[in-house]
N, C-alpha and C positions, 0 to 999 in steps of 0.2 A: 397431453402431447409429449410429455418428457419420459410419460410411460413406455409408450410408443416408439419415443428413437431409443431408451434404452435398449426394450424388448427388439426393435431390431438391429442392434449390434451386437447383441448376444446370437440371434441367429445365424448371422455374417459371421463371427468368432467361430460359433461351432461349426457352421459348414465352413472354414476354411482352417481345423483340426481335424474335419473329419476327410479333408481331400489325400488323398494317397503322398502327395509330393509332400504333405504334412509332419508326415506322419514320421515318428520316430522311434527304429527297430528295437533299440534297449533305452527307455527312457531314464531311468533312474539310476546313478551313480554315486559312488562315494568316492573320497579324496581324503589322503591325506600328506602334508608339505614340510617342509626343516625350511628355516631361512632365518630371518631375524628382525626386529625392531629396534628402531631409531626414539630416542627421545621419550621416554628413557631408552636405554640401551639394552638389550637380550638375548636371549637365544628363542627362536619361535617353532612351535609346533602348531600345526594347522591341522583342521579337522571339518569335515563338512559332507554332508549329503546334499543330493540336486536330483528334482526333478522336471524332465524336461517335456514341457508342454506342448512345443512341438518344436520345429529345425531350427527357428532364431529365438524360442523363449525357454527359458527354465527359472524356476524357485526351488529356493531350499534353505539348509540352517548353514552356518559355517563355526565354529570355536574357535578363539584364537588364543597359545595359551604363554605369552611372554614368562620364560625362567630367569632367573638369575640368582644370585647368591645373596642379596640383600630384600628382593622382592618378586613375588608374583603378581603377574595381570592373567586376568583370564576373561574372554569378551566371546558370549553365544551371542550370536544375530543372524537375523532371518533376513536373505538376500532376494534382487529377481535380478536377471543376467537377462542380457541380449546381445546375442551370437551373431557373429558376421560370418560370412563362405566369400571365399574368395571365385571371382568368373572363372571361365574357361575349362579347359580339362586335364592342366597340369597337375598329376598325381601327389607330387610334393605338397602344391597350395591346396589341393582340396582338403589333406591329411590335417592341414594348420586351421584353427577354431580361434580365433582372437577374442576376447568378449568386454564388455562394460557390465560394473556392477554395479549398485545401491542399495544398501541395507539398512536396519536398523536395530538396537538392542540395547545393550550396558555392557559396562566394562567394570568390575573389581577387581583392586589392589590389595594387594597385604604388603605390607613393609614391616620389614624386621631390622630397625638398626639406618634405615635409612634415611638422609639429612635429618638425624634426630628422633625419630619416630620410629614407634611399634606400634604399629594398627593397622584398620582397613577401615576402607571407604568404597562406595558403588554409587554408578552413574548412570547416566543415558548415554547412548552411543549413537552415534550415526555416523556411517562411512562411504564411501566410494571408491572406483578406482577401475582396474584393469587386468587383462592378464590373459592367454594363451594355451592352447593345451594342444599336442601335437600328437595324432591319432598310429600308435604302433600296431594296432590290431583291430576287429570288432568292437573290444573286451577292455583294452586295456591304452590309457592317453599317458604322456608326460606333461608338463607343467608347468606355468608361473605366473605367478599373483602378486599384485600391489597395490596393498588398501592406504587409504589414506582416511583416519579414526578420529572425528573428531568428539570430543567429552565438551556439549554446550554447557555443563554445570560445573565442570571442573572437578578433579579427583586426585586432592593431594595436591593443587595446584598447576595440575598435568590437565590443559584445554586439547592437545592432541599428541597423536603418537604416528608413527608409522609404521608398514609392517609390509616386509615382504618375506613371499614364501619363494626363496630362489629355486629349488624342482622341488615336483610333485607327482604324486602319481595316483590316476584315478581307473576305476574300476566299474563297467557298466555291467547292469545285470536287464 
């Protein structure tokens, strides 16, 4: 029986990617964002590809890569996003793409020098959050992301961080 309702919601899933109103002209996108993280504090670079499954769903990786002068963070995580459209036919809100994310991966630190310490430590990651992307062309979105990163094992005694990517700019192929 459990065969059965999986098997048919897999067929429901593909027929309803395979319907036209589905379907999505450049699915596959890359991104990448300046902004910065809280706690520790940084400079951030963002980096990510997305692929979009179909008008409200996409997956992909995202990097995230906190600088600074006494340490680095760097966090690859694998995302899935679901995209909201706004009703009606106002050209402004159709262009605006709001979305929610949840990911998961690790996070590594290197510290040089900071509260006492030279090393590095890696972690498990899990994150969430939000963010927008405002449609200039077929081809090409603006931006903005805010994850919220939590480390359940702790790294460095760092359980979470934040991180936004204040603009961004992404690029559909």
């Amino acid at each position: 029986m459990r065969v059965l309702s999986a098997l048919a919601i897999l067929c429901i899933s593909a027929q309803a990617l395979a319907e036209p109103e589905n379907r999505v002209e450049r699915p596959v996108s890359v991104q990448t964002g300046l902004g910065f993280t809280a706690d520790p504090e940084a400079f951030l670079l963002g980096i990510e590809g997305d692929f979009q499954v179909n008008r409200n769903v996409s997956v992909g990786s995202t990097v995230q890569f906190g600088l600074d002068d006494r340490f680095t963070v760097i966090s690859p995580t694998l995302h899935g996003r679901y995209w909201f459209e706004f009703p009606g036919r106002d050209e402004i809100l159709q262009r605006l793409r709001p979305y929610v994310q949840l990911g998961a991966g690790f996070t590594y630190i290197n510290v040089d020098g900071w509260r006492g310490q030279d090393d590095d430590d890696l972690g498990f990651l899990i994150n969430g959050g939000f963010g927008a992307d405002f449609r200039l062309s077929h081809s090409l979105s603006i931006g903005t992301k805010m994850l919220f990163n939590g480390i359940p094992g702790g790294v460095f005694g760092e359980n979470f961080y934040f991180s936004w990517e204040v603009a961004a700019l992404r690029f559909r192929f």
